[in-house]
N, C-alpha and C positions, 0 to 999 in steps of 0.2 A: 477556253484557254488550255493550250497543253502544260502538260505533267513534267518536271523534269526528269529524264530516266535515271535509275539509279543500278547500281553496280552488284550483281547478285555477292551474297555474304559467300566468305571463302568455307570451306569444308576443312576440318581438323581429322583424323583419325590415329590413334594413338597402337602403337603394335608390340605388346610384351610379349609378345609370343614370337617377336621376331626371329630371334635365334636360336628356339626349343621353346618347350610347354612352360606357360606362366608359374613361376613359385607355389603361386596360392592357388594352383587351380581352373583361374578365371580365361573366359574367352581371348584368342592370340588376336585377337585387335578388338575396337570398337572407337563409336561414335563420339567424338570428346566436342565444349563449348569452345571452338574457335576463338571467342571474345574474351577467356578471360586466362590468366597468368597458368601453364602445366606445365613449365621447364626450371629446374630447379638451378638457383645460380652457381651450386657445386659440381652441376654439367662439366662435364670434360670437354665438351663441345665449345658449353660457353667458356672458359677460362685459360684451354688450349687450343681451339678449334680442334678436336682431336675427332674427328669423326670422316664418314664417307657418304656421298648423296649421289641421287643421278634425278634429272630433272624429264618428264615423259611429258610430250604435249596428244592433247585427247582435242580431236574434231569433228565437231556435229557428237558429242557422246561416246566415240569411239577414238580409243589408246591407240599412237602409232609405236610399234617394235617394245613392244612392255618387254617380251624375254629377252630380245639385246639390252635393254637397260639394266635389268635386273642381274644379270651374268656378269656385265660390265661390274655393276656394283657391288658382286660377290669375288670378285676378282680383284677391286679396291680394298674390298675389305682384308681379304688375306694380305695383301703386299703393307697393312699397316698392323696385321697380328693380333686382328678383331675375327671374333666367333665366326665364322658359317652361317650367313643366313639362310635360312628354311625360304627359297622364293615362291614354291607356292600359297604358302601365309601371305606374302608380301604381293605377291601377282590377285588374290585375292581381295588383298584391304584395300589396293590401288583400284580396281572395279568398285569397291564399297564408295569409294570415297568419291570419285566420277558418277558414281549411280544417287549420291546424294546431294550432290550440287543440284543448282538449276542451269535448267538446258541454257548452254551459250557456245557458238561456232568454234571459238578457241578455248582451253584449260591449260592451263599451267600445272601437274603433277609434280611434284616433290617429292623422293623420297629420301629420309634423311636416317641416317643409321650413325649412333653416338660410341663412345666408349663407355658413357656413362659415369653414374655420380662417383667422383673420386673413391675409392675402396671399396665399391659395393661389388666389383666384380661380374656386372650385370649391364647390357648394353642400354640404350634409350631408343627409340624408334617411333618413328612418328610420317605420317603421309600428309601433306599441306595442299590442295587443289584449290586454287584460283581461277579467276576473269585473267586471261594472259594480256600483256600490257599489249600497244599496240605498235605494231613491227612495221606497218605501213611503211613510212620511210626507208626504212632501212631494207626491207625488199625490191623497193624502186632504184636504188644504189645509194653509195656510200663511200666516202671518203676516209683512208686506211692510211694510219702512220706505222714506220716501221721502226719496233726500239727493240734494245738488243735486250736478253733474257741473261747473258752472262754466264752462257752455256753450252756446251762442246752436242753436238750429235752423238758424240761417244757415251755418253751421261748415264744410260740406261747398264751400259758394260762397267762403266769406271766407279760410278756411287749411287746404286742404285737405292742406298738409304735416303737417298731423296727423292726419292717416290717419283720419279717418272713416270708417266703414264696413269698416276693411282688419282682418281677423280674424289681427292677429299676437301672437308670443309675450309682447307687454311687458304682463304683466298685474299688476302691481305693483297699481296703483289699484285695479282691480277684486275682487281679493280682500281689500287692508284694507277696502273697500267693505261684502263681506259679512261681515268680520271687525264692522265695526260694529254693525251690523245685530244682529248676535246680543248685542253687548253691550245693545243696545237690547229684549231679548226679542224680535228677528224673526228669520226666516230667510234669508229676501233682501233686495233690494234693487231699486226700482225706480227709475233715476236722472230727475231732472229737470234741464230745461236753464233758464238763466239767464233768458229770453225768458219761463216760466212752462207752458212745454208737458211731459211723460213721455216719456221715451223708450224705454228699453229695461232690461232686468237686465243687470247684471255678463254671464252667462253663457246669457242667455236674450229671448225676445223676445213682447212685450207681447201680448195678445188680446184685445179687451173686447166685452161682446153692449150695446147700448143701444138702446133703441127697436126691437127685431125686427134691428138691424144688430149685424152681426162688422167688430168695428174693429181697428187696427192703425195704428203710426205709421208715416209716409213714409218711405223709406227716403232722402231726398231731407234729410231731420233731422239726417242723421249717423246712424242705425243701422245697422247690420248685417241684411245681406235675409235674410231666416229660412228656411232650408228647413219646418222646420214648419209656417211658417205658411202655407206655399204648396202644402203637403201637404194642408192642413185648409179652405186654400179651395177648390183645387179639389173637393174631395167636398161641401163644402156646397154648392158650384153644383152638384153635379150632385142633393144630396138638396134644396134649398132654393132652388134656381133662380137664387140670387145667391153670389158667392163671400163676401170679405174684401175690405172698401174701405177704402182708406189716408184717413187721418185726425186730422191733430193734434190732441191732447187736452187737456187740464187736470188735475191733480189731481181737483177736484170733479167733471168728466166721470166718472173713473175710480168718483171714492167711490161716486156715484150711478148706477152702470150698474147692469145687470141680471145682472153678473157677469164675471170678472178672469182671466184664466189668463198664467202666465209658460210660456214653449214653449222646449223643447230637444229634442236628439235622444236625448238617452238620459236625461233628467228625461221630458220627454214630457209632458203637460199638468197644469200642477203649479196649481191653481185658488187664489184669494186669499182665503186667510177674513175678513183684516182688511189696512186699507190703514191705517197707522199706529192710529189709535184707533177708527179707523171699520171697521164692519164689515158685510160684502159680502154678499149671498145666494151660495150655494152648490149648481149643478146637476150631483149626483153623476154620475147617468144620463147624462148629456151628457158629462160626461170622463173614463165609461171610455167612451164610444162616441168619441171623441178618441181617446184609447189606442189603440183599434184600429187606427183608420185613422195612427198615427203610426209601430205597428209590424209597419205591413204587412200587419195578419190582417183589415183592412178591404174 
């Protein structure tokens, strides 16, 4: 009689060294017990989501674009007026923490960078590697609502105290986001800003083919720069001589391209089969050849 399989235990790694040398001396990360309670409820993380993460997926044992993650996230951190993180400490612990799991095709990497316990003046940091859920579906296609974010293109020039582009923990909105979505029969969500252009997903960042061109919005919108997608142009320049040009869209740009993909690092090119009631051609062959080159077997 077989075995049921079970779920290898996620890996914790704790990093006090993340922003300079520990207080007391002690190693700038190490090994912590996943199972049991190490975040303190005076977290500024917990109480205000006051923090910034970037999330790396690792396949077959190997991390795709750790230094764009880690830049990205040293980039968050300044735009909310958190320390400098030290990235080779951090590009470190994240190998420690993949080298400690058990071998599994997909990992989910976390790296999460806090403000830390109110008044101590001392950040919190922590690496989280998981089994990544499985994206099966959602690679095969997907069904996209569009809701409005309630917010100008201009956003990044006009108030930029709202953190545009800065990849932190207050994800509040963004999950009832895709909480709607699915009331709605979709699976994501692609937000629109006020102005009438697309912007981005909750957790992901837009692709569209149109006219022979790989589009993408500005990051200059208020989104978030995508590793993804910066993974995917440069190999299209080098198979197609042109990369990914930035591009403000429209809804009906979108409905009417030649095809939709939402980009993450561990969704990976998740393609749009319908954009609210409208619905997209679908080039299978082209996003597992995405796939590849997203996790690294490119």
């Amino acid at each position: 009689m077989s075995t049921p399989s079970t779920t290898p235990a996620p890996v914790l790694v704790l990093v006090p060294g993340a922003t300079g040398a520990p207080a007391d001396g002690g190693p700038r990360f190490h090994l912590a017990d996943a199972t049991v309670p190490q975040l303190s409820v005076t977290d500024l993380v917990a109480t205000r989501g006051d923090g910034v993460f970037e999330t790396i997926g690792a396949f077959d044992g190997r991390p795709v674009n750790v230094g764009p993650h880690l830049e990205r996230l040293a980039r968050s951190a300044s735009m909310i007026d958190l320390p400098a993180p030290d990235l080779t400490t951090l590009a470190e612990a994240v190998d420690a923490a993949i080298t400690a799991h058990d071998p599994v095709a997909e990992l989910s990497v976390r790296v999460m960078l806090t403000r830390g316990i109110e008044g101590a003046d001392l950040p919190t940091c922590w690496i989280h590697a998981r089994v990544s859920d499985d994206w099966s579906p959602y690679r095969a296609g997907m069904r996209v609502a569009v809701l409005e974010r309630g917010l100008s293109t201009a956003i990044a020039d006009t108030s930029p105290w709202l953190l545009p582009g800065a990849k932190t923990l207050s994800y509040a909105v963004n999950m009832a986001a895709v909480r709607e979505a699915k009331r709605r029969g979709a699976a994501d969500v692609l937000f629109l800003a006020s102005d009438g252009y697309v912007l981005e997903g909750p957790t992901s960042t837009l692709l569209v083919r149109r006219d022979g061109e790989f589009l993408t919005t500005p990051v200059s919108a208020g989104v978030l720069a995508g590793t993804s997608v910066t993974s995917l142009s440069s190999w299209l320049a080098a198979q197609e001589g042109a990369g990914v040009r930035e591009q403000l869209l429209t809804v009906a740009d979108v409905a009417g391209s030649d095809g939709a993909w939402l980009l993450s690092s561990t969704r990976l090119a998740a393609p749009i089969t319908h954009l609210d009631e409208v619905e997209l051609p679908v080039d299978h062959e082209l996003t597992a050849r995405f796939e590849q080159v997203l996790t690294g077997r490119a």
